[in-house]
N, C-alpha and C positions, 0 to 999 in steps of 0.2 A: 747775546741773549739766547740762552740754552734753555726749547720749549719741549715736550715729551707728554705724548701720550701712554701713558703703561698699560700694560696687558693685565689683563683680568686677574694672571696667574700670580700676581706680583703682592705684596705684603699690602693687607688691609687691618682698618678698623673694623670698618661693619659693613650691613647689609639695610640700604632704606627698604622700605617696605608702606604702601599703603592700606589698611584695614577695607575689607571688604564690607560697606552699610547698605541700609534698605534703599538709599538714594542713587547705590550704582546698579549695573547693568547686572550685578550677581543677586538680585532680589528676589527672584524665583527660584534658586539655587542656594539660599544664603549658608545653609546650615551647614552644606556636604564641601562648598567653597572654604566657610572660614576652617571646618577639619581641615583642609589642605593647609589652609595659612598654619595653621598651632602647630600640627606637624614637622613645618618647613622651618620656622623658628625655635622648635625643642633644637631641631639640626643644628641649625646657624648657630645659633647661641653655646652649643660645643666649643665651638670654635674661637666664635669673635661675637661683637655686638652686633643689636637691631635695633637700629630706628625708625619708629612705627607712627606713622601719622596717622591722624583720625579724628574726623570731628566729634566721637565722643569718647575720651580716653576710659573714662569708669567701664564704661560697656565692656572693649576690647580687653582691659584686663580683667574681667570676674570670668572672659570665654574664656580667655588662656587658663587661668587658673583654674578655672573647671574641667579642661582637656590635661593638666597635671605640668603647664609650661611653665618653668622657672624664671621670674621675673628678673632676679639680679645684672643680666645681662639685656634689658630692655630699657630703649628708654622713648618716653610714649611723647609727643609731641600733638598737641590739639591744631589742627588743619583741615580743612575743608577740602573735600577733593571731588572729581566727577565721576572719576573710578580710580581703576589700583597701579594702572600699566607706568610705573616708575621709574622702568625702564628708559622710558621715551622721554619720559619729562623733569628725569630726576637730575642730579647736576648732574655735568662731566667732568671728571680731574686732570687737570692736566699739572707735569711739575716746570713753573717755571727758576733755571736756576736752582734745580732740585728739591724745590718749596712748592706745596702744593697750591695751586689756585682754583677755583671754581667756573665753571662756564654754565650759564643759562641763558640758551638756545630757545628760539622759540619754539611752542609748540604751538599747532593747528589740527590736531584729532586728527591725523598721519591723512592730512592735503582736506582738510576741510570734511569730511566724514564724518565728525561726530562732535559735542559741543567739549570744551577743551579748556572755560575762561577759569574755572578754578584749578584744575591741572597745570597752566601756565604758571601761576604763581605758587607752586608750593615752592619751588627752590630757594625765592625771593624771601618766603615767608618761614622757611625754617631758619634762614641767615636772621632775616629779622629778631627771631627769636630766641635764638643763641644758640642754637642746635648746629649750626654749623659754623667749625672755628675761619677757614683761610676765608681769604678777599671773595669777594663773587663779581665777575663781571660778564653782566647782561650783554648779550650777543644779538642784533639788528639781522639773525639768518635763521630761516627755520630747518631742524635740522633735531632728529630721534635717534637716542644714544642706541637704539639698539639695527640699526641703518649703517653703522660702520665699527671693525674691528680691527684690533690693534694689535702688531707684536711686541710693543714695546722698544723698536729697534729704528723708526719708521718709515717702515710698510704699515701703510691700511688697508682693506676691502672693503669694498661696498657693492650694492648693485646700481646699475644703468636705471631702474626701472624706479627705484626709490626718490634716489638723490635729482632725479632728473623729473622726476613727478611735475605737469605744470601748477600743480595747486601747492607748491610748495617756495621755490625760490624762483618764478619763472623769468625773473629780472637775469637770473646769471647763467650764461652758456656752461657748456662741460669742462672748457678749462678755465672757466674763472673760480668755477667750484672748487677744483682741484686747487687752484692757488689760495683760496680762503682757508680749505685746510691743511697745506701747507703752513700757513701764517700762525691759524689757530693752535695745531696740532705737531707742527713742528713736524710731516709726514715729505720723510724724501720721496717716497714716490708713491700713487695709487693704484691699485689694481679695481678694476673695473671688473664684474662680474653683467654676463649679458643676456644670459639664461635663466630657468629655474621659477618658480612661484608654485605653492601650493594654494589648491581650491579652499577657500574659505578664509586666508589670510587677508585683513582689511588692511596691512601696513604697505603694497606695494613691494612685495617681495623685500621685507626685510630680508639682509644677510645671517641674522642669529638664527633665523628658522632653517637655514642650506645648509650654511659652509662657516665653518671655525676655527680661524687660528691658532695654532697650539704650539709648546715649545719646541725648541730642536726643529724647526724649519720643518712642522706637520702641518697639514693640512687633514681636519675629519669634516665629512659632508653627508650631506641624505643622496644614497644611493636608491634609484628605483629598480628592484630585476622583473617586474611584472610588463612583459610587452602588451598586454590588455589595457594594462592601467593608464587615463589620460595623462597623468606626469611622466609619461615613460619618455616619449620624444624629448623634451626641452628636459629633461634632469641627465640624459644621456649625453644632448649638447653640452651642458655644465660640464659634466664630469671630464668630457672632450679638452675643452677650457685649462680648468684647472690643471690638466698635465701637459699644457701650455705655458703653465705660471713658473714662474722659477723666482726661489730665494737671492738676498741679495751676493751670495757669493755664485750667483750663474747656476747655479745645479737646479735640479728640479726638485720641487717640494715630495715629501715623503707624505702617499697618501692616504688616509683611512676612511673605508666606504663605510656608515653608519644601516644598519639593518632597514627594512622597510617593513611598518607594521602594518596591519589587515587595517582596508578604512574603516574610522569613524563617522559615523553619523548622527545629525541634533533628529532631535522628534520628528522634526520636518522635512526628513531624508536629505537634507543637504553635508555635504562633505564637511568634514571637520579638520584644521593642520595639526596633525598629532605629529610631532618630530622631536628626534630625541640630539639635534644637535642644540634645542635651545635649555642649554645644562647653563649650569652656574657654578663656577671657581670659587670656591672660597680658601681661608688658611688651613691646607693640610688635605685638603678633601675636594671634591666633589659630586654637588648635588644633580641629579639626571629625572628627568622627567619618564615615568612610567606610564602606560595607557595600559594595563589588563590586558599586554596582551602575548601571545607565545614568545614573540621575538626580545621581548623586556630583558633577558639575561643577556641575549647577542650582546644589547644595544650596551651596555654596564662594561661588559668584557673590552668592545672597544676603546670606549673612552677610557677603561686603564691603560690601554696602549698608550694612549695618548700622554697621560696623566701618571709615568711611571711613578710610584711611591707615597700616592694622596689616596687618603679612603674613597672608595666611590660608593656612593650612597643613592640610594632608589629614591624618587617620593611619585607617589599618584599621583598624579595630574590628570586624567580622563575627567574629573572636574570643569578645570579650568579651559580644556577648549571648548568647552560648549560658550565660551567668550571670545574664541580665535585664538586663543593666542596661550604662554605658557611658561615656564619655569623663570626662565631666564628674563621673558617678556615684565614679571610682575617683581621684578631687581632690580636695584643697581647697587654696586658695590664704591664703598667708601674707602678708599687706596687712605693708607695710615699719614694722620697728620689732619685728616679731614676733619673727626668726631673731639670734643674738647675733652 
């Protein structure tokens, strides 16, 4: 039995997406959020599809089409959610036998932090409803797609601080983790990240907001140069780390420091994670999260490194962290073979 988790980089259908309503956390923000959504989807839908849940489909399509977003590549799916982070809770693909299947992992509002029971089940309830064609099986582990990346080869990363959370799977030591995704994910081996968190990040140091696997044996990551700045220490140990890591042919990973933007701040002077490794891969392209701020072109220029011969594509996002969290965060991608 030949299991695989693919890399992001790798041939999709589409892009799940949850619609931002007055019953999530973007309520006081809604207008200047769902521009972001319309925006992100004019993009996607260049490319590939979007599957857009939302408890009220009429709504979300009269904003699209008032923002001038072409529906032919949409398709809307009525679902109840608690918020949009679909990342965390949307399925996982893995191919087994080079067929894709479905994983749904539990979710718990990343270790019990936020309520999470209609989040749990969109995956269940897009299958139910025929939005999603392969098998889906429900997984007895809690566990947020956006918690571990894949080169498609596999190696995964993760960090210590996430996957090890006690509000999460506190049943299972560090190597029985590592052999669950083994099992699940068909990952020959793990690399463990042991450093790194941005202030105002609620996921427990997800790895999409650091550090990103990319093709050709890259590594891109949020570099800090500000010795002032509180991430300075522990983003410095990371980076120490990672030229620690070595690819599976023994060499060391080739590696690209990601700019450091001026902080963000909500209303209430608290720190915002503005980070531009949490991009998203789509067909041909990638989309990069922008904050307004000087370093936004640095940040573009790199990820082409990475991403030799994909358009790379800006979107605002200084929006969306005023929720924690960001580009990548409010995705997930549907690897081909997933949408019917």
């Amino acid at each position: 039995m030949n299991i695989r988790l693919p890399a992001e980089w790798e041939q999709q259908d589409g892009i799940l997406l949850a619609w931002p309503h007055p019953a999530t956390d973007w309520n006081e923000q809604l207008a200047a959020t769902q521009t972001v959504y319309c925006d992100l989807i004019r993009q996607i839908t260049r490319f590939e599809r979007v599957l857009l849940t939302t408890p009220d489909p009429e709504s979300a399509k009269q904003q699209l089409l008032a923002q001038g977003v072409a529906l032919e590549q949409v398709t809307f799916a009525a679902v109840a959610t608690n918020d949009t982070w679909t990342r965390d809770y949307g399925p996982i693909t893995v191919l087994l036998n080079n067929q894709p299947v479905l994983l749904d992992f539990g979710f718990n509002g990343w270790g019990l932090k936020f309520a999470a029971n209609l989040d749990n089940q969109v995956s269940r309830t897009l299958k139910q409803q025929g939005a999603l064609q392969p098998r889906l099986n429900t997984i007895g582990l809690v566990l947020e797609g956006g918690s571990i990346e894949s080169d498609g080869c596999g190696t995964l990363l993760t960090t210590s601080a996430c996957l090890l959370s006690p509000n999460r799977n506190p049943q299972l030591s560090k190597e029985e983790l590592e052999g669950a995704m083994q099992n699940l994910f068909g990952a020959a081996r793990v690399l463990w990240l042991e450093h790194g968190h941005l202030e105002g990040d609620d996921t427990d140091a997800h790895i999409d907001t650091l550090v990103r696997l990319c093709p050709n044996d890259t590594i891109i990551y949020v570099a800090c140069d500000d010795p002032d700045d509180p991430h300075y220490p522990a983003l410095q140990q990371m980076e120490q780390q990672l030229q620690q890591f070595t690819s599976t042919s023994g060499a060391p990973y080739r590696l690209l420091a990601l700019p450091w933007p001026s902080p963000k701040y909500d209303g209430n002077g608290n720190r915002l994670p503005a980070s531009y490794a949490n991009y998203l891969v789509i067909n041909d392209a990638v989309l990069v999260p922008t904050y307004r701020d000087p370093v936004d072109n640095g940040a573009l220029a790199m990820i082409a490194l990475a991403f030799p011969g994909r358009e790379i594509i800006g979107i605002d996002c200084l929006p969306l962290i005023e929720q924690h969290g960001s580009l990548h965060c409010i995705t997930m991608q549907l690897p081909a073979g997933v949408l019917p």
